[in-house]
C-alpha positions in Angstrom: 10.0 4.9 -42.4 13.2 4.3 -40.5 11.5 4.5 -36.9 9.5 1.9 -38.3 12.4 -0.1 -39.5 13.8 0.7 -35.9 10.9 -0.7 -34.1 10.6 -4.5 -36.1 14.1 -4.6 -35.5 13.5 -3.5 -31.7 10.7 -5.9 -31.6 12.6 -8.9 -33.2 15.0 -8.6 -30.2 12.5 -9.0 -27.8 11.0 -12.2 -29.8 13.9 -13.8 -30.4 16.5 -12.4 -27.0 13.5 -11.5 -24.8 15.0 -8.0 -24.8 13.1 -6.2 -21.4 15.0 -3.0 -22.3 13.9 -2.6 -26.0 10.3 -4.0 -24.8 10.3 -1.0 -22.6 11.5 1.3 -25.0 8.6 0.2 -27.4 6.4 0.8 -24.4 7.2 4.6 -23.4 7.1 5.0 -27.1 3.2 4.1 -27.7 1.7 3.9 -24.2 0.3 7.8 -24.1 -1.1 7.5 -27.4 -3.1 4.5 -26.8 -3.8 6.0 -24.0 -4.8 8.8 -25.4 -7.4 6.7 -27.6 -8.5 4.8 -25.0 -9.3 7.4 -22.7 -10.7 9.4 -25.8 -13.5 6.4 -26.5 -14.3 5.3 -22.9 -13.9 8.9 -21.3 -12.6 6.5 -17.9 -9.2 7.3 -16.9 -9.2 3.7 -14.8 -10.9 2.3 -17.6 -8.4 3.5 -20.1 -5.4 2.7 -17.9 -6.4 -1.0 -17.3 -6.9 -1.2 -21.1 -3.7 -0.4 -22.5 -1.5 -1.9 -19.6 -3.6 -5.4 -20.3 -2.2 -4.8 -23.5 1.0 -4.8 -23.0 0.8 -7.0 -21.0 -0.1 -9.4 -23.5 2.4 -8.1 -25.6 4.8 -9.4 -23.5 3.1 -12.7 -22.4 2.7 -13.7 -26.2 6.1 -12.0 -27.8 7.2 -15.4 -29.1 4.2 -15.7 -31.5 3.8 -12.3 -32.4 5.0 -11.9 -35.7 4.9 -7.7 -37.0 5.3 -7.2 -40.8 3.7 -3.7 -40.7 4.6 -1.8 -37.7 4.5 -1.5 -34.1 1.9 1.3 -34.0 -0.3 -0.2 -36.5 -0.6 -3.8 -34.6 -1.1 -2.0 -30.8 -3.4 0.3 -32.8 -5.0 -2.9 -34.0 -4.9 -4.4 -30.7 -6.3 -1.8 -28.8 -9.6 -1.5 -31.2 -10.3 -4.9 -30.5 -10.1 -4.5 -26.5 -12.2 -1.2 -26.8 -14.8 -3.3 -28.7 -14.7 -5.9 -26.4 -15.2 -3.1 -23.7 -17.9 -1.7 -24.9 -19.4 -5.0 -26.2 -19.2 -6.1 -22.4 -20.7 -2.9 -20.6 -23.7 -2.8 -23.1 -24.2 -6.4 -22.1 -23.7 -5.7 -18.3 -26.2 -2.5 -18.4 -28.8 -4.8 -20.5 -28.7 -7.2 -18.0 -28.7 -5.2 -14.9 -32.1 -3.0 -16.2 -33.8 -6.2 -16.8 -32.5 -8.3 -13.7 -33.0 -5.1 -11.5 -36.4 -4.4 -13.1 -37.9 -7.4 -11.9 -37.5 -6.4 -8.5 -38.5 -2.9 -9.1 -41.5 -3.2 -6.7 -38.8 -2.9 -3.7 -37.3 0.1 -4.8 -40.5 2.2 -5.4 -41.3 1.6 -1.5 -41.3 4.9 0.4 -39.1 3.4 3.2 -36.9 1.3 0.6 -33.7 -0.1 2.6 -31.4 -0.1 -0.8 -31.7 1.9 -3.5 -31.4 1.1 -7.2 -28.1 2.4 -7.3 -26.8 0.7 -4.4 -27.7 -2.8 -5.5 -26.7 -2.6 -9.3 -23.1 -1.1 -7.4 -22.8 -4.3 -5.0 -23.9 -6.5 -8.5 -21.0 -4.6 -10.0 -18.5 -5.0 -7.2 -19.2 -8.7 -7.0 -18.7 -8.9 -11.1 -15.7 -7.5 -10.9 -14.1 -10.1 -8.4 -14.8 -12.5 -11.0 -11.9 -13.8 -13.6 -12.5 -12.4 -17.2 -14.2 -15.2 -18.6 -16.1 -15.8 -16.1 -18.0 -12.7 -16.1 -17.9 -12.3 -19.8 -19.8 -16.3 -19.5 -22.2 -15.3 -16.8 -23.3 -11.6 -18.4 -24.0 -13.6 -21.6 -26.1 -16.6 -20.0 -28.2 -13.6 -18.4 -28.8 -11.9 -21.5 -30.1 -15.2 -23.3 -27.3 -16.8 -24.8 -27.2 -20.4 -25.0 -24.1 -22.4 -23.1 -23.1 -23.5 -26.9 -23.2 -19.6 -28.6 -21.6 -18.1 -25.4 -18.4 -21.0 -26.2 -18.8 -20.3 -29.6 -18.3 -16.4 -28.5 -15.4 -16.7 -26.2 -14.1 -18.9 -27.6 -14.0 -21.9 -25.1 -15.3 -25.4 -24.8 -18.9 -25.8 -23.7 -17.8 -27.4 -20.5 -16.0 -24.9 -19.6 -18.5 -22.4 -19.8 -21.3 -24.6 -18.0 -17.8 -24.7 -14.7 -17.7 -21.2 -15.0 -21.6 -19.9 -15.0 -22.0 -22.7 -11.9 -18.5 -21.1 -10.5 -19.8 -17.6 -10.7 -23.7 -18.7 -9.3 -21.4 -20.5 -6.6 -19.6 -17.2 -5.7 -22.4 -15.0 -5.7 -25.0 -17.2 -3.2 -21.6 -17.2 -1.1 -20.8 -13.3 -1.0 -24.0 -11.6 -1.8 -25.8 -12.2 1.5 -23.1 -10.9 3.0 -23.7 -7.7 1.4 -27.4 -7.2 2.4 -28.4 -6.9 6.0 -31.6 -7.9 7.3 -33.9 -5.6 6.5 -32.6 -6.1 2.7 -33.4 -10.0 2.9 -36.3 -9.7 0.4 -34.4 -8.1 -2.4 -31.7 -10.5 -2.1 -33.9 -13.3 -1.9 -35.9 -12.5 -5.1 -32.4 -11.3 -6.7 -30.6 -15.4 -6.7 -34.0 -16.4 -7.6 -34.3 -14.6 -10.9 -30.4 -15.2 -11.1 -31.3 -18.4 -10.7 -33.8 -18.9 -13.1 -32.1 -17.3 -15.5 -28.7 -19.1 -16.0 -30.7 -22.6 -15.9 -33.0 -21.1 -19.1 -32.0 -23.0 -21.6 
């Protein structure tokens, strides 16, 4: 009980003094067993690594509003449950999308003397996804997998506009950088990719 007395006292002085050297104390403190967790659930030491350092990250960022009345561990505990949902929310989305997207152009890949593989496309898909800002990918995975403009605000949390500038953003970005990523003899596939792409983020 007194460590946990400790720490909302430790944490108070980094709301209230911005205290770095507490802050880091706090850090060294809970970092490998969040770790621990994370890496436990996604079984991806980058994964799990970018997940707790966003964290605290945000722990930082947002000290002046966050108010602790239980404990330290309990609310980074908390905290990183709701990122590993939102993980795995997101890559289920992401692998939904890619089988059907992919699928549609399955035809290419079953050709003896296919120029890209399967793998090799959903990896350059990935690639380009992860160039993208957060909500911007989150907005774009959604439209694919048949969420209105309105429910995929409603999700995130943003204003529809925003979401209709980030799914034209990302459809921007992608016409821009994907061609660069297929040479010639992979025109086809990358033509019939943006066109279901295409057809998808302007179903309404």
């Amino acid at each position: 009980m007194m460590d946990q007395m400790l720490e909302l006292k430790w944490w108070e002085a980094v709301r209230q003094q911005d205290d770095r050297k507490l802050f880091d104390r706090l850090y060294l403190m809970h970092w490998e067993k969040l770790y621990a967790i994370a890496w436990n659930r996604t079984k991806d030491e980058a994964v799990a690594k970018d997940i707790v350092q966003d964290i605290f990250v945000s722990f930082w960022e947002r000290r002046k509003d966050i108010i602790i009345r239980t404990g330290v561990s309990q609310y980074l505990t908390g905290a990183l449950k709701n990122r590993l949902i939102d993980y795995f929310q997101s890559e289920q989305v992401k692998q939904r999308v890619f089988t059907h997207v992919l699928g549609q152009i399955d035809i290419f890949f079953q050709q003896p003397n296919g120029v890209l593989s399967y793998q090799e496309v959903e990896d350059i898909l990935e690639d380009e996804l992860e160039k993208m800002p957060d909500n911007m990918r989150k907005s774009f995975l959604l439209k694919l997998d048949n969420l209105s403009t309105p429910d995929i605000a409603k999700s995130l949390n943003l204003a529809e506009q925003t979401v209709s500038n980030l799914l034209t953003e990302a459809s921007k970005r992608l016409r821009k950088n994907l061609p660069h990523r297929f040479h010639d003899g992979a025109i086809p596939i990358l033509i019939a990719l943006l066109q279901i792409v295409h057809d998808l983020l302007t179903n309404k």
